[in-house]
C-alpha positions in Angstrom: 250.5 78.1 33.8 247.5 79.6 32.8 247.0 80.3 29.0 245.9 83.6 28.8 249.3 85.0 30.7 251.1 86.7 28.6 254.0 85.8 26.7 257.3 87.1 28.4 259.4 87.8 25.2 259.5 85.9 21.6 262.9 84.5 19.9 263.3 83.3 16.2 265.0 79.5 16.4 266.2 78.3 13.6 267.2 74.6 13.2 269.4 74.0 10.2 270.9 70.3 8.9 274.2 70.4 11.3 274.8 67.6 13.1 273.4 68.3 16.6 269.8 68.7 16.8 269.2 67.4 20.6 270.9 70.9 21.1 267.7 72.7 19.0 265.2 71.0 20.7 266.6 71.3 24.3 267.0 75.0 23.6 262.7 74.9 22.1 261.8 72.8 25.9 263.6 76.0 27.4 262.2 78.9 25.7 258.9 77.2 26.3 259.4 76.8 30.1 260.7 80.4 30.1 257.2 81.9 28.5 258.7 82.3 25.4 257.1 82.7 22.1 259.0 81.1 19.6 258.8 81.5 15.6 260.4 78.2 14.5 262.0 77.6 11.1 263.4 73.9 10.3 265.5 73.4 6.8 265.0 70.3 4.6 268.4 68.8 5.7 267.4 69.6 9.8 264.4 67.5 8.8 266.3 64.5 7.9 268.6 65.1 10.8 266.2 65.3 13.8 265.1 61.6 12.2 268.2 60.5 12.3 269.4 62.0 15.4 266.2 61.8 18.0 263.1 59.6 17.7 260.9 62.9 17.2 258.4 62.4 13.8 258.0 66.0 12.3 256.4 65.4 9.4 256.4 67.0 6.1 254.2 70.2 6.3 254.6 73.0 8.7 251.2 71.8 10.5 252.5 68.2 11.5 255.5 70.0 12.9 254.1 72.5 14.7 251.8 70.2 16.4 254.6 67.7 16.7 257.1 70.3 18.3 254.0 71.5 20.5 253.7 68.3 22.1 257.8 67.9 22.3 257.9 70.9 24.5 254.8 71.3 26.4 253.9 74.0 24.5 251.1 76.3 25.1 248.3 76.9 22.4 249.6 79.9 20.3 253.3 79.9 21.7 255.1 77.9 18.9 254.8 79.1 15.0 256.6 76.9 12.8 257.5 79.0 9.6 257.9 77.4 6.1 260.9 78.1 4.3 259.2 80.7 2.2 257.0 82.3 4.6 258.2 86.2 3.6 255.6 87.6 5.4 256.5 86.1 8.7 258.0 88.3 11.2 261.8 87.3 11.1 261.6 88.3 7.3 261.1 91.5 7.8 263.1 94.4 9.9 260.0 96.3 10.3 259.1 92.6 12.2 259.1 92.5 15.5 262.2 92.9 16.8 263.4 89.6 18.1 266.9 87.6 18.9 267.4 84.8 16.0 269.5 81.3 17.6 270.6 79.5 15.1 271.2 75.9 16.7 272.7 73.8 15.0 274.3 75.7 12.7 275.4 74.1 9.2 278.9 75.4 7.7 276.4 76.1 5.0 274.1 78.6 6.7 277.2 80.7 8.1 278.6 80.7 4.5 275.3 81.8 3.5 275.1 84.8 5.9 278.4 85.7 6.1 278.4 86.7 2.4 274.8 88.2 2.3 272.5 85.0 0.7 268.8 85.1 1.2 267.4 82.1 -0.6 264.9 80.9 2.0 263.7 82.5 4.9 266.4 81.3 7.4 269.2 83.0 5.7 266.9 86.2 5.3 266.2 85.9 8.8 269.7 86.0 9.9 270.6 88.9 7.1 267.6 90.8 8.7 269.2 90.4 12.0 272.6 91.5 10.7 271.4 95.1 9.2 268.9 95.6 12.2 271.5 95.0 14.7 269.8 92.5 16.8 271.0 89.8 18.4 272.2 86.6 16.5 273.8 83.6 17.9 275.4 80.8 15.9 276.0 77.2 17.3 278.2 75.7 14.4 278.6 71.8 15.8 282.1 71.2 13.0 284.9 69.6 13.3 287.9 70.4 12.2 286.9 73.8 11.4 288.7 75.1 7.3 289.8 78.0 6.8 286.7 78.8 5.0 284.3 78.0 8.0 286.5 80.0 10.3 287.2 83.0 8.0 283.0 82.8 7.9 282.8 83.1 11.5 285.1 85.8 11.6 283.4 87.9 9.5 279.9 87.3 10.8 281.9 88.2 14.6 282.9 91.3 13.0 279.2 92.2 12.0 277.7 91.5 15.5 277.4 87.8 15.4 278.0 85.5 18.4 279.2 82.2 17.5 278.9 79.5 20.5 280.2 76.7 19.1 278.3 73.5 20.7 281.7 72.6 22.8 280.4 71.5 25.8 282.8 71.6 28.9 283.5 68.9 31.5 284.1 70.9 34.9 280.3 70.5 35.9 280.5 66.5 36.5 278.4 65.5 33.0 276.7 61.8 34.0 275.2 61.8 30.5 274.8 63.4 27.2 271.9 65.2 28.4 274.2 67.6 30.7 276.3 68.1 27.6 273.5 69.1 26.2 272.3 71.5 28.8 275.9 72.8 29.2 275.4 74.5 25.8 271.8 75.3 26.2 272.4 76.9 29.3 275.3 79.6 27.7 273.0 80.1 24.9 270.1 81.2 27.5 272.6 83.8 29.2 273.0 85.2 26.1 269.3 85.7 25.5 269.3 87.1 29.2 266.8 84.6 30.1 267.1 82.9 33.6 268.1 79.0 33.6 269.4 76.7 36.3 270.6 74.0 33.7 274.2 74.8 35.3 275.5 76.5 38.0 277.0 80.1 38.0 280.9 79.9 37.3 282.8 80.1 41.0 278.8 80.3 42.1 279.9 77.4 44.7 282.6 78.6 46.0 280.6 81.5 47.8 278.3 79.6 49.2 
């Protein structure tokens, strides 16, 4: 792909310290591939987690990530800004920013708590408040279980203001051989909600026609 085409679209992902983070970076590898630009905001506790889950090395500073996550995905020069978590004049802060889908994947119980009752203390929560008052389209992969009554009285409130929560649940009826088409069952749902193309998984009932 040549580096001066365009960029097709840009999506805010945020990574946030839920177990789950193969689900994150599967989702970045996608939104790459798909000529995405894509504004990337890791918390402290996804930090530790992506060590812990996956043999990536992000570093400390929001260079050594970027550069890390560029390399991760294949990236090309320009299409992956890794925000700090006080980076207010970034475009997710902002609803005169761009106007841009947020994914939040994986999604702590904390970070729903946070928006569901209006919190903005670093720039993922004022990303996702931004994307509750302007409307636009938020998606929230909580990876929890059992779910309290808190956490699901959380997710029904942020339903109720617009929120899609796509819990990472993957199904079975596509054959998995590995944890990588678990992976990709979820990626792929969170991709048709984002109206971007993906053949991670087949249509539903899309064999039965041929």
């Amino acid at each position: 792909m040549s580096d001066t085409k365009p960029f097709e679209r840009t999506v805010n992902l945020a990574i946030t310290g839920a177990s789950g983070a193969p689900y994150g970076l599967r989702l970045l590898q996608c939104l790459v591939a798909a000529n995405c630009r894509v504004h990337v905001m890791i918390s402290r506790a996804a930090q530790v987690v992506i060590a812990t889950e996956t043999d990536l090395s992000l570093g400390g500073s929001s260079g050594s990530q970027q550069q890390a996550l560029e390399q991760y995905s294949q990236a090309r020069p320009g299409q992956i800004h890794v925000l700090g978590r006080e980076a207010w004049f970034s475009p997710p802060a902002s609803g005169s920013g761009e106007r841009a889908p947020l994914v939040v994947c994986p999604c702590s119980t904390g970070t729903l708590s946070a928006l569901a009752n209006g919190a903005s203390d670093n720039l993922i929560e004022r990303a996702g408040d931004v994307a509750l008052k302007e409307r636009r389209k938020l998606i929230l992969v909580p990876r929890e279980a059992p779910y309290s009554e808190v956490h699901l009285e959380n997710m029904l409130k942020l339903t109720r203001m617009g929120a899609v929560i796509l819990p990472a649940s993957p199904g079975f009826y596509h054959h998995p051989a590995g944890i990588g088409d678990l992976v990709d069952f979820i990626v792929a749902r969170i991709l048709d909600h984002l109206d971007l193309p993906q053949d991670l998984m087949p249509r539903w009932g899309a064999e039965s026609r041929d």
